[in-house]
matplotlib code that plots the C-alpha trace (Angstrom):
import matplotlib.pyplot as plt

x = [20.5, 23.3, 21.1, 23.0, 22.8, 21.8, 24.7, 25.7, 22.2, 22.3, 26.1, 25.0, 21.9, 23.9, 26.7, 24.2, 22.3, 25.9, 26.3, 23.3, 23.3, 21.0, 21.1, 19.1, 20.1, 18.2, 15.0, 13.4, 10.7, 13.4, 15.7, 12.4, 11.7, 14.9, 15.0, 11.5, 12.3, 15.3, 14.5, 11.0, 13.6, 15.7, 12.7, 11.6, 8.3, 9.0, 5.9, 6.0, 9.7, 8.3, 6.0, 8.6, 10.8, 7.7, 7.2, 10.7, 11.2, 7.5, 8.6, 11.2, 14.3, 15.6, 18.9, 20.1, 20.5, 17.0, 15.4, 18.0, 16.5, 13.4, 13.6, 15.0, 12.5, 10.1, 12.2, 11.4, 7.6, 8.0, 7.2, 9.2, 7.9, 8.3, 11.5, 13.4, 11.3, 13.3, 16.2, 16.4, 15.7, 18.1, 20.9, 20.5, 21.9, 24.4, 25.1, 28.3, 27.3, 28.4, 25.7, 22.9, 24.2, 24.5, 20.3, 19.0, 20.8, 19.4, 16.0, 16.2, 16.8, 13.2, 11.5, 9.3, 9.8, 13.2, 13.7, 17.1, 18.2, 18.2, 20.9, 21.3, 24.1, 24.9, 25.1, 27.6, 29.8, 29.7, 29.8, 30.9, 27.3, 26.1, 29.0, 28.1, 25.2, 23.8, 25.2, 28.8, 28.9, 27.6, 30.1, 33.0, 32.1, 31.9, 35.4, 36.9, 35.4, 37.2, 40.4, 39.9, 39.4, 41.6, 44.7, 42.6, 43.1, 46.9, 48.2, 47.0, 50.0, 51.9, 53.1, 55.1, 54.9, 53.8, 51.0, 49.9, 49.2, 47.7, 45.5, 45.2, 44.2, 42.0, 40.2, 39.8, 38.5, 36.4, 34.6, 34.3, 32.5, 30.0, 28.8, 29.0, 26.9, 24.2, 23.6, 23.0, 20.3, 18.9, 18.8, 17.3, 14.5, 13.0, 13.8, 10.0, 11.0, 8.6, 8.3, 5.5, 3.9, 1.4, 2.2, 0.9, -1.0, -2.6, -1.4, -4.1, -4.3, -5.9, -7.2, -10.0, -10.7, -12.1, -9.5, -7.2, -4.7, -1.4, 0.7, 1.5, 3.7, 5.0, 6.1, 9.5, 9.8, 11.2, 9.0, 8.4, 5.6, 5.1, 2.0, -1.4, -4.9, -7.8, -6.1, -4.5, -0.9, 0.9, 4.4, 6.6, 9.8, 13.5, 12.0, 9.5, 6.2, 3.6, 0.5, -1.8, -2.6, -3.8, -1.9, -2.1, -0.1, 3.2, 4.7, 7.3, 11.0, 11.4, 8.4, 8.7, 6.7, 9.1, 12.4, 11.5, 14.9, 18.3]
y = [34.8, 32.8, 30.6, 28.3, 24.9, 22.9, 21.9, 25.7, 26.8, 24.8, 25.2, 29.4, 28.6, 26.6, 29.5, 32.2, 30.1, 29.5, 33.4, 34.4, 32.2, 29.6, 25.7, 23.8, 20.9, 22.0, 23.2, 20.2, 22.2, 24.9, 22.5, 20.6, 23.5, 24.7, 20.9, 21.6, 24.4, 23.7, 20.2, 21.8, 24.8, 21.7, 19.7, 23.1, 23.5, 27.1, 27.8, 25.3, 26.7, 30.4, 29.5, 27.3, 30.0, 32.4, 30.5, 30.5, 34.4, 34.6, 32.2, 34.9, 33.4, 36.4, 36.3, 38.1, 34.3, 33.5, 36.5, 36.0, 32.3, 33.3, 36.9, 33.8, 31.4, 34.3, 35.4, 31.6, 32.4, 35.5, 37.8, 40.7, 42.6, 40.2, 39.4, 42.7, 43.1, 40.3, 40.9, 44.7, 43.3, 40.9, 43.9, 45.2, 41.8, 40.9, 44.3, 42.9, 39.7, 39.3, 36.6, 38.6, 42.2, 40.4, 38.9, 42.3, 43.8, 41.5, 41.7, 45.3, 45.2, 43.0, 46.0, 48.6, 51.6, 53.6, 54.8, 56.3, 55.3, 58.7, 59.2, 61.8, 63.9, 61.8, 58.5, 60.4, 61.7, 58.0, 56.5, 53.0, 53.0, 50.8, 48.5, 47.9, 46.1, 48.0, 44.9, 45.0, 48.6, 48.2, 46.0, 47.8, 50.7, 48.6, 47.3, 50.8, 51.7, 49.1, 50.2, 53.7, 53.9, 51.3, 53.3, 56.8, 54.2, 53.6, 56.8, 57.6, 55.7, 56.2, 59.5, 57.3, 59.5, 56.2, 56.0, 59.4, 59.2, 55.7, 57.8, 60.4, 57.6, 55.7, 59.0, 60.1, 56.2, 56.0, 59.9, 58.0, 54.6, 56.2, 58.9, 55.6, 54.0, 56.4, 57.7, 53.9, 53.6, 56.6, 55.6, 52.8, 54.1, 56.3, 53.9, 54.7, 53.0, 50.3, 48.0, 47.9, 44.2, 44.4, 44.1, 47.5, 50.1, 53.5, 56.9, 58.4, 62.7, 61.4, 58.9, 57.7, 55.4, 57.8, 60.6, 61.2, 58.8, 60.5, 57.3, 54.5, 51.8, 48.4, 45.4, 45.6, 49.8, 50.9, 54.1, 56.2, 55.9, 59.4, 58.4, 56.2, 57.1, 54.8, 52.2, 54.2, 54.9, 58.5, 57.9, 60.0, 59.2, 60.5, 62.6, 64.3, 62.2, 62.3, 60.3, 57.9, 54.1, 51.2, 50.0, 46.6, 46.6, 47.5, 46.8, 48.4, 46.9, 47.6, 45.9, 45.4, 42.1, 40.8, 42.3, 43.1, 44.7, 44.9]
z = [12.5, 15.1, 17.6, 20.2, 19.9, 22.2, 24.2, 24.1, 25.1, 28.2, 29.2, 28.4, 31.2, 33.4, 33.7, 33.9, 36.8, 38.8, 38.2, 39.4, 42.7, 42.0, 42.1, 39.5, 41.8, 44.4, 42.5, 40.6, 39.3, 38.0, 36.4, 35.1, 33.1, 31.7, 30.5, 28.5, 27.1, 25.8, 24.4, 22.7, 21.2, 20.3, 18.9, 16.7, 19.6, 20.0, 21.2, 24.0, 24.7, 24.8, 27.4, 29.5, 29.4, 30.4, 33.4, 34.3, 34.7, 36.0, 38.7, 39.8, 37.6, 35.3, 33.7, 30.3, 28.8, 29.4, 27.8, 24.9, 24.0, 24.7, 22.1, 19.8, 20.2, 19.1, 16.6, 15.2, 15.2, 13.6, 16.4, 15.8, 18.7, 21.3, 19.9, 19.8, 23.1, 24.8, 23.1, 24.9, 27.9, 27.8, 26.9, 30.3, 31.6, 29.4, 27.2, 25.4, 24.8, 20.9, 19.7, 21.3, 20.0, 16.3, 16.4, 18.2, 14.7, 12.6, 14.0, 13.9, 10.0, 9.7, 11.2, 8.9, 10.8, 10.2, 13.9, 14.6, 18.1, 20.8, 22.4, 25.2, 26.0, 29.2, 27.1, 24.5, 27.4, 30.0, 26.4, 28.6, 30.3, 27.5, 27.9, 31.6, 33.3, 36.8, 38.6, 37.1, 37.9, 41.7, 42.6, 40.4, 42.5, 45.6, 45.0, 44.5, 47.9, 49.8, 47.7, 48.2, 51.7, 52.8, 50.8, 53.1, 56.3, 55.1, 54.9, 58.5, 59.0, 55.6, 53.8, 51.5, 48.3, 45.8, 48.2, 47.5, 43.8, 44.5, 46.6, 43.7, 40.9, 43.1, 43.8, 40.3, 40.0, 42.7, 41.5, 37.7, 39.0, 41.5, 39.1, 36.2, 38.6, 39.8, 36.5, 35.2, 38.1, 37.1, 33.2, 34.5, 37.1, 34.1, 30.9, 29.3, 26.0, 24.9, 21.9, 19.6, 19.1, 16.8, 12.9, 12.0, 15.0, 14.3, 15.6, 16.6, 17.3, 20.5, 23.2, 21.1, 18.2, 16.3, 16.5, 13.2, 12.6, 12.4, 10.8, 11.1, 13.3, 13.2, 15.0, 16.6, 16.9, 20.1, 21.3, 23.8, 26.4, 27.9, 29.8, 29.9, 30.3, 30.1, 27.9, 25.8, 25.7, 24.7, 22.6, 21.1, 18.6, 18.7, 15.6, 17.6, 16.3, 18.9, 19.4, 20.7, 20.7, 22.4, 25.3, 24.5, 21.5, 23.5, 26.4, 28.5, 28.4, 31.8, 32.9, 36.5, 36.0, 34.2, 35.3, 38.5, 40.7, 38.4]

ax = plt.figure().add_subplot(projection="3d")
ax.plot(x, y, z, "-o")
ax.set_aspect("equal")
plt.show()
């Protein structure tokens, strides 16, 4: 299991907050609490650095390094679920990050439930979608545009014949990045997975306690939530497993509470 140090753990934040557009120097309360968390994950208080780093994203702050110390600090209380859960949502910030692709694996291995991942036909075809965040893509595709049509704007001028295959390649680039891009939003918009949290849930046949219970789960399986009713929660498996359970015993990776706009 790799975990940053501390001097890494707070360069990581301090990179991440630059990237993101913030100043810690000009929010006391913000640079207050990145300094608590990270000396209570120092100090072995993972508790009191889970909820530091709680109040930080509910606070508006969300960043693919934050939700990666905060699926490790879990991790460190044993909390599978809510470890892989942060962990997953921290892949849709920083999807090639190598330290955070090495502990999602290893806390995948912890988990009871053999799961294989689903993979659609789009994902095996734009196989680089999982490389890519939704905000590297957006402005990859917003560069190409200003390439694009400022080489269209060119050869109103130009019929130099270099400048026609540049026009050629940057069009065949241009088609790529906007269809990489709308079909990341779209992954994104209906992304129903959620993890289970619990250490061990019930499958029930139906929305009720008493209902038959089909088998079982445990903490840390990624599912799918078809739809909610009174509590309860419908999910299905890659396998084709269907049933019911409590709602409170997973939560959504793309919670809009916590993630809010990508």
């Amino acid at each position: 299991m790799r975990t940053f140090g501390f001097g890494v753990l707070c360069s990581l934040l301090g990179i991440a907050l630059f990237g993101a557009g913030l100043s810690l120097a000009t929010s006391e309360p913000l640079e207050e609490g990145f300094f608590k968390a990270n000396q209570a994950y120092k100090e072995g208080r993972f508790q009191e650095a889970c909820k530091e780093y709680e109040q930080l994203i509910k606070g508006g702050y969300k960043n693919g390094h934050l939700f990666y110390n905060l699926g490790n600090a879990r991790f460190r209380l044993e909390e599978l679920g809510r470890a892989i859960l942060n962990y997953e949502r921290a892949r849709l910030f920083v999807p090639r990050d190598a330290d955070l692709t090495f502990n999602l694996g290893y806390a995948r291995e912890q988990t009871k439930d053999a799961v294989p991942e689903s993979r659609s036909l789009v994902s095996l075809v734009f196989f680089w979608l999982e490389s890519f965040s939704l905000n590297e893509l957006f402005w990859g595709f917003a560069a190409l545009n200003v390439l694009f049509w400022g080489t269209v704007l060119v050869r109103l001028f130009l019929r130099a014949d270099w400048l026609y295959y540049t026009f050629m390649g940057l069009l065949a680039f241009w088609l790529i990045a906007g269809i990489s891009f709308g079909l990341k939003w779209y992954q994104l918009e209906t992304d129903d997975r959620a993890v289970i949290l619990s250490e061990e849930v019930d499958v029930l046949a139906g929305p009720h306690s008493q209902d038959t219970v089909l088998f079982k789960l445990h903490a840390g399986t990624v599912v799918f939530q078809e739809r909610t009713e009174d509590g309860w929660s419908l999910i299905s498996l890659p396998e084709k497993k269907r049933g019911w359970l409590k709602s409170e015993v997973i939560e959504t990776i793309m919670n809009s509470g916590h993630l809010g706009s990508l």
